[in-house]
C-alpha positions in Angstrom: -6.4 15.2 18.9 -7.0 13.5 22.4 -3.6 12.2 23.2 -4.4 11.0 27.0 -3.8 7.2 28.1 -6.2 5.4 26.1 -5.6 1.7 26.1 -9.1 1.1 26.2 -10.3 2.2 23.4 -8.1 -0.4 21.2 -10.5 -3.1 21.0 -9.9 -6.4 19.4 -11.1 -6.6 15.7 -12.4 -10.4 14.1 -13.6 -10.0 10.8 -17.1 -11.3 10.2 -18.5 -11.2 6.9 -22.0 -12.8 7.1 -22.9 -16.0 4.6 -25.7 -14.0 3.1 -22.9 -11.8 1.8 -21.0 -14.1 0.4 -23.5 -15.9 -1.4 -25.0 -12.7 -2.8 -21.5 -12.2 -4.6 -21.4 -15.4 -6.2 -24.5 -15.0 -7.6 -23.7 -11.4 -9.1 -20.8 -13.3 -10.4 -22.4 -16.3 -12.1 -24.8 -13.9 -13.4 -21.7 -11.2 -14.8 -23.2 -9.5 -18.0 -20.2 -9.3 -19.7 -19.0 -6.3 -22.6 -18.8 -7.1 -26.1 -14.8 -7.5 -27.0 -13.5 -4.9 -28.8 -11.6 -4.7 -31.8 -8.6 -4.8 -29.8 -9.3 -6.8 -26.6 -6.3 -6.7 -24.7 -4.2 -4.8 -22.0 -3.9 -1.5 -24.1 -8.1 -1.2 -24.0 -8.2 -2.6 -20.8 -8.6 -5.8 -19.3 -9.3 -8.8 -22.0 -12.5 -10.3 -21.9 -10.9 -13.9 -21.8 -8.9 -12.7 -18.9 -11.9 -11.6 -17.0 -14.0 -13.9 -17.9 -11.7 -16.7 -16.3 -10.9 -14.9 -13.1 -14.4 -14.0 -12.6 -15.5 -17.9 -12.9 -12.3 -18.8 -10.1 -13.7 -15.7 -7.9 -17.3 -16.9 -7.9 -15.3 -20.4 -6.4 -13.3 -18.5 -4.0 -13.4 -19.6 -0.6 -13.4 -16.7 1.7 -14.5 -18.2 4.7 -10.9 -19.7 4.7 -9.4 -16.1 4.2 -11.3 -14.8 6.8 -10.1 -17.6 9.2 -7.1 -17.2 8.0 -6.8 -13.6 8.9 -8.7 -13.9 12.1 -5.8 -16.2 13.0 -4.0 -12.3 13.0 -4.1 -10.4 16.3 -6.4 -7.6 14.7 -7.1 -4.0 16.5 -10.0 -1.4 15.6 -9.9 1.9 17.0 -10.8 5.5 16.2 -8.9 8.3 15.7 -9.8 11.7 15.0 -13.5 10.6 14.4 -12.2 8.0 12.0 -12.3 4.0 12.6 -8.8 2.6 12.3 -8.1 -0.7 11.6 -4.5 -2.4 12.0 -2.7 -6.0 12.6 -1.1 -6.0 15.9 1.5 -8.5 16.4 4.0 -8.7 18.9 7.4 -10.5 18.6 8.2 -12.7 21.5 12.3 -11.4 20.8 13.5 -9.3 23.0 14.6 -5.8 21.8 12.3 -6.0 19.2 11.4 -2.8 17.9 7.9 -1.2 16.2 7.6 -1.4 12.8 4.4 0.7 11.3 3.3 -0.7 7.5 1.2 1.0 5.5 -0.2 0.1 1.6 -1.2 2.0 -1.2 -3.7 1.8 -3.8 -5.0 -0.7 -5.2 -3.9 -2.9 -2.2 -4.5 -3.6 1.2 -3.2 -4.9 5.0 -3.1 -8.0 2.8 0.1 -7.2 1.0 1.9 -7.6 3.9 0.3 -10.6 5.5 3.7 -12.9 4.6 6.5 -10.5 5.8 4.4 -11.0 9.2 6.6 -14.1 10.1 9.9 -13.0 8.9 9.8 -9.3 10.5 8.5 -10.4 14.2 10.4 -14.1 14.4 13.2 -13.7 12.1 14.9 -16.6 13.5 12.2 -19.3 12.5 13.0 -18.1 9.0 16.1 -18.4 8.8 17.5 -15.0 10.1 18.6 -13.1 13.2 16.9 -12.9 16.2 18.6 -9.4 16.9 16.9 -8.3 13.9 13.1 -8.9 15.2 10.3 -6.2 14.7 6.4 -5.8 16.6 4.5 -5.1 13.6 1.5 -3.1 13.3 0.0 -3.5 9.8 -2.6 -0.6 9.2 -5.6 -0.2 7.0 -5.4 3.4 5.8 -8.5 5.6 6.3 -11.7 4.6 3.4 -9.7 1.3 3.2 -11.0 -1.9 4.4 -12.5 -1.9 7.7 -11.6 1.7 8.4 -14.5 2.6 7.6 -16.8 4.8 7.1 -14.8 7.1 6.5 -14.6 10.3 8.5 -15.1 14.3 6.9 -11.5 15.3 4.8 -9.6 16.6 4.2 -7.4 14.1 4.6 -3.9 15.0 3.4 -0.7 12.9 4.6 -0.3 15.5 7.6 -3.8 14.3 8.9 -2.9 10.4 8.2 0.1 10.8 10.1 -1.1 12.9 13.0 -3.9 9.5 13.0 -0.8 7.3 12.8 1.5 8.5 15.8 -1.6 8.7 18.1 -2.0 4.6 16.9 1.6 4.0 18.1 0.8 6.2 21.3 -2.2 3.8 22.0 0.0 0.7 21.0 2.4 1.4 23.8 5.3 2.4 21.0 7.0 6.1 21.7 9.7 5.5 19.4 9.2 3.1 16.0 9.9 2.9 12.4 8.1 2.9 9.3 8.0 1.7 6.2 5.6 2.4 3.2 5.2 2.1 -0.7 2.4 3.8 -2.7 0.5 6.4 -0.9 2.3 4.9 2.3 5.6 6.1 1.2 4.1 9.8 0.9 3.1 9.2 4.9 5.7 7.4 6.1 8.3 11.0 5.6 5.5 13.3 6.9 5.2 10.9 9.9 9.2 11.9 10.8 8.4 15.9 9.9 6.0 15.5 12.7 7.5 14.1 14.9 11.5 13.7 14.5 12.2 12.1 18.1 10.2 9.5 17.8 10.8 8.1 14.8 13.8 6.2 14.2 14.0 5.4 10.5 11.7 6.0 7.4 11.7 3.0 4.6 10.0 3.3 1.8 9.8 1.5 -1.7 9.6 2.5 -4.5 10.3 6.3 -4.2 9.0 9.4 -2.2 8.0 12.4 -4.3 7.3 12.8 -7.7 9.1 14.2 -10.5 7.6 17.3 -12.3 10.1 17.4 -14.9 12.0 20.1 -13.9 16.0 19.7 -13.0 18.7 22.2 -14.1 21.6 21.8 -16.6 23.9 20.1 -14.4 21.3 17.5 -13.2 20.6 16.9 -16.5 24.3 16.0 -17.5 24.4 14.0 -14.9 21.6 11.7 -14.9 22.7 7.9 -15.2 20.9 6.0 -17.7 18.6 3.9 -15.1 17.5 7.8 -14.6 17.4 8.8 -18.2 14.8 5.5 -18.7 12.8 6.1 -15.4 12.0 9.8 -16.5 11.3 8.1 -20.1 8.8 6.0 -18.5 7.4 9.0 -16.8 6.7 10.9 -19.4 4.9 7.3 -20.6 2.7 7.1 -17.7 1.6 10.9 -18.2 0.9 10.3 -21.7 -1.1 7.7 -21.5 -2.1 5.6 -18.0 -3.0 9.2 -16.1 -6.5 8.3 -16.8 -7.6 6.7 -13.6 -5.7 9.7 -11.6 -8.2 11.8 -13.9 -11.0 10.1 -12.4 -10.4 9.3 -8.8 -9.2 12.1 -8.4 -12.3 14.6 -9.6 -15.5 12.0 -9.3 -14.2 9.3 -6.5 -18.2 9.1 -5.9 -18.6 7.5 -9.4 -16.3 5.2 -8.9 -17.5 3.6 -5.6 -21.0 3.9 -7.0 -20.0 1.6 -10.2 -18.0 -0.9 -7.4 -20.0 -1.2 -5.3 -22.8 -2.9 -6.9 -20.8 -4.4 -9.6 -18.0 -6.8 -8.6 -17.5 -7.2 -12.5 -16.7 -3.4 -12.0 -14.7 -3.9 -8.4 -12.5 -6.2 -10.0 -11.6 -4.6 -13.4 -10.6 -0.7 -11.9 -7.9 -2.6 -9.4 -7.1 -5.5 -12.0 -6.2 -3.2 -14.3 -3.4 -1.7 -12.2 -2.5 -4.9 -10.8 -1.4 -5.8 -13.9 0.2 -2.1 -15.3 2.5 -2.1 -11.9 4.0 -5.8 -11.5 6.9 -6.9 -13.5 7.7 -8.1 -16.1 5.1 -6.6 -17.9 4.3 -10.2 -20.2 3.5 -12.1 -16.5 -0.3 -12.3 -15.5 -0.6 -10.4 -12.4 -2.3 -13.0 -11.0 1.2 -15.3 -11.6 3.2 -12.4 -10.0 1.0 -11.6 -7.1 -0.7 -15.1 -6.7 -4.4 -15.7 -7.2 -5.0 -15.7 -3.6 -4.3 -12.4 -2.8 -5.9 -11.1 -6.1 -9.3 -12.7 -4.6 -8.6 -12.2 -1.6 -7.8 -8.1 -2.1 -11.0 -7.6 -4.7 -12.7 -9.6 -2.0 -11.9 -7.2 0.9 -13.0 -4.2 -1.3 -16.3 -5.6 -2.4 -17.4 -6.6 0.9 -16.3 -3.4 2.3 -17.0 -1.5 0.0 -14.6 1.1 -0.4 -13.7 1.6 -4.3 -15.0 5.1 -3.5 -13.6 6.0 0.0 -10.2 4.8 -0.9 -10.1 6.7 -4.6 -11.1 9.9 -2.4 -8.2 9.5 0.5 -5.5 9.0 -2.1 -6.5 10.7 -5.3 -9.1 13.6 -4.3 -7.2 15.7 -1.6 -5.8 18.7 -1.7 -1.6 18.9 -2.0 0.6 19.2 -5.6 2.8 16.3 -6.8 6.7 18.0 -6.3 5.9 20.2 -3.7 9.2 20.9 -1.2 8.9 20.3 2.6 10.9 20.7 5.3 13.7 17.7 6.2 12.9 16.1 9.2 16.3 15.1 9.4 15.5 11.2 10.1 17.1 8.9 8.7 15.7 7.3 5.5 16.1 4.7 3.1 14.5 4.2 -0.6 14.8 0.9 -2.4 13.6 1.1 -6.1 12.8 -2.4 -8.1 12.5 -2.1 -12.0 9.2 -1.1 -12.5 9.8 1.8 -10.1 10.3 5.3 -11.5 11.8 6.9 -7.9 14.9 9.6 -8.5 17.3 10.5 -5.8 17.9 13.5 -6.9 13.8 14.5 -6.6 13.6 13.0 -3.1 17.3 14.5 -1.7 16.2 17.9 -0.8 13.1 17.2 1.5 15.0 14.3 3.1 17.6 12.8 4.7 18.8 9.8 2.3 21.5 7.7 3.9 20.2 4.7 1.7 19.1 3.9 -1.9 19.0 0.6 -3.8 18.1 -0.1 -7.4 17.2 -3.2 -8.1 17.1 -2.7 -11.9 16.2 -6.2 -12.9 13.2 -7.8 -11.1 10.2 -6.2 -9.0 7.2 -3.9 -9.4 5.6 -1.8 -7.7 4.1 -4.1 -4.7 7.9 -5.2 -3.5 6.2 -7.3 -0.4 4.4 -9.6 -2.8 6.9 -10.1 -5.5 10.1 -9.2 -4.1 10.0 -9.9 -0.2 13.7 -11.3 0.0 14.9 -8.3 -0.9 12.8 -5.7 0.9 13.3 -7.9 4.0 17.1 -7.4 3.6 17.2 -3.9 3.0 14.6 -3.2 5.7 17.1 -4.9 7.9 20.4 -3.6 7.0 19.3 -0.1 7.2 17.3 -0.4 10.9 20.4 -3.0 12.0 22.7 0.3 13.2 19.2 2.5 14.3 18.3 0.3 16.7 20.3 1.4 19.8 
C-alpha cells in the first residue's frame, strides 16, 4: 500500500446524478408490476403488498434533486485506495482540540445514517453541548457501497477494509483518531486498533463486536443475566428463521445486484425488509422509526449506484468464520447495546479490551444513529472525554 504524502490524490466529491436518471426511475416505478398477495401478506412472508405499494407511489414523488443538494451542502472527498475508489464526508470542526472521528455503516445502510450526528459531533456547542467535546468527522462509504465504486478484486476481509481506512486517515492529515462503527463497521472498527494500536485512541461500536456461536462453559452459563439469557433466545430466533438473506448474499451476491439493479421494486424490498426486522419496536413502520427521508433517500443511493450486488459481496461473501478469536489490540473500547441488539460481553471480552458497556434494554434497534442519536452521542462522548489527552 503506497503510504507516501499524498494530499493530492483526495479530490473533492459532488454528487451528480443526471435528470435522465432520475426520470427513468419514476417511470419503472409508475410502471411497478406488482406480485399477487399471498395468503398471508404480511411481515412473516415478507414485505405486504399494501406496504409496498404505498411507499413505492411516495418514492416515484421523491425529490432527489433536494437530497442531492442537500448532501452536496457536505464537504465530500473521493479517493482510491488499494485500487479501490473511496468515498467519505470530510468535515472539520472549527473547535479547537477537536479530535478525528472515523464512521463507518453497515448493511443495509449508508454515509446517510450518520448525516444528523454531523452537527452535534463537530460543533457540540450549537447543540447544546460542550465545546471540549468537539470531533472532525470523516463519514465513509465502505467499499461496493455508494460511490465507492466499482468495486476493486477481493478478497476483502476487515483486515483489507482497515488497512484502506488508516491509509484514509493518513491522507486526511489524522495520525491518531477514533472510531466508531455498527453492523459490518463494528467488525472493522476493532481490526482497525489490531493494526495499528498507536494510533488509535478508542474503538466504539454499537451494537456488539463478534458473534456468538453458542458455545460458553458451565460457569458462563450459570452466570448469564437474564438480558443475556433473552439475547441468546433471540439468537437462536434469528438462525432459525431470518438467516435467509445471509444464505443468499453470501453464496450468489451476483443474483442479487442483477435483480436490483434493474428492478427498484426489487432494490427497495431486499433492504426494506431488514429495515423493518432491525428497528424497534417491532409493531413501528420502519419508515416511522427511521423517517421516510432517509428510507428514499438510502434505496435511492443504492439504485442509482447500483450496488445491491457489490455491497452483498463485501459484507456477506468473504472469507473469515463468525466467533473466530483474535489478538487484543489492547485499545480501549466501548460497546453500547439498545434492545433489539443481541451483543454479549462475555463473547467480545477476550479479543478486546472492554472498559465500557451499556444496555439500553428498553428502546433502539439496530441503526442507533437514526433512532437513538441522544444516547449514542452521550456515550460516544463519555468514553472519548478521558482519551483525549
Amino acid at each position: 500500500m503506497n503510504t507516501q504524502n499524498t494530499e493530492n490524490l483526495v479530490l473533492p466529491f459532488r454528487i451528480q446524478i443526471a435528470s435522465s436518471e432520475v426520470n427513468d426511475l419514476r417511470q419503472r416505478l409508475r410502471g411497478t408490476r406488482f406480485p399477487t398477495p399471498l395468503p398471508a401478506d404480511d411481515w412473516s412472508t415478507g414485505v405486504p403488498g399494501t406496504t409496498l405499494r404505498k411507499l413505492v407511489d411516495r418514492w416515484a414523488e421523491h425529490d432527489w434533486s433536494a437530497t442531492e443538494a442537500r448532501l452536496n451542502a457536505l464537504p465530500q472527498i473521493l479517493t482510491t485506495i488499494d485500487e479501490q475508489p473511496i468515498h467519505a464526508v470530510h468535515v472539520r470542526s472549527e473547535h479547537p482540540g477537536a479530535i478525528p472521528l472515523l464512521l463507518m455503516h453497515g448493511w443495509p445502510g449508508s454515509f446517510l445514517e450518520f448525516e444528523h450526528l454531523i452537527g452535534p459531533l463537530t460543533d457540540p456547542a450549537a447543540h447544546g453541548g460542550d465545546p471540549a467535546d468537539a470531533f472532525d468527522v470523516v463519514i465513509v462509504s465502505h467499499p461496493g457501497f455508494g460511490f465507492s465504486t466499482p468495486l476493486a478484486a477481493g478478497p476483502w476481509n476487515v483486515e483489507r477494509h482497515a488497512a484502506v481506512y488508516l491509509e484514509l486517515m493518513s491522507r486526511l492529515g489524522y495520525e491518531r483518531f477514533a472510531v466508531q462503527g455498527g453492523d459490518h463497521g463494528a467488525s472493522i472498527a476493532p481490526e482497525i486498533a489490531r493494526m495499528a494500536p498507536e494510533r488509535v485512541i478508542g474503538v466504539h461500536v454499537n451494537g456488539g463486536i463478534g458473534f456468538f456461536d453458542g458455545q460458553m462453559d458451565e460457569q458462563t452459563a450459570a452466570a448469564l443475566t437474564p438480558l443475556e439469557q433473552d439475547r441468546i433466545a433471540r439468537i437462536g430466533q434469528f438462525m432459525e428463521s431470518e438467516f435467509g438473506y445471509i444464505a443468499i448474499q453470501s453464496t450468489r451476491p451476483g443474483v442479487i445486484g442483477a435483480m436490483a439493479s434493474d428492478s427498484p421494486l426489487a432494490q427497495l424490498t431486499w433492504i426494506l425488509d431488514k429495515l423493518q426486522a432491525w428497528t424497534h419496536p417491532a409493531e413501528a413502520a420502519a419508515t416511522d422509526v427511521l423517517g421516510e427521508q432517509f428510507v428514499l433517500d438510502n434505496a435511492s443511493l443504492y439504485w442509482f449506484t447500483a450496488t445491491a450486488g457489490s455491497s452483498a459481496s463485501v459484507v456477506y461473501a468473504q472469507e473469515g468464520g463468525w466467533g473466530e478469536q483474535k489478538q487484543n489490540s489492547g485499545v480501549p473500547t466501548a460497546v453500547i447495546a439498545f434492545a433489539h441488539d443481541v451483543g454479549l460481553r462475555f463473547v467480545d471480552e477476550p479479543d478486546n479490551t472492554i472498559v465500557r458497556w451499556t444496555d439500553i434494554e428498553n428502546r433502539g434497534g439496530h441503526f442507533a444513529a437514526l433512532e437513538e442519536p441522544e444516547a449514542l452521542l452521550h456515550d460516544i462522548r463519555e468514553f472519548l472525554r478521558p482519551l483525549r489527552g
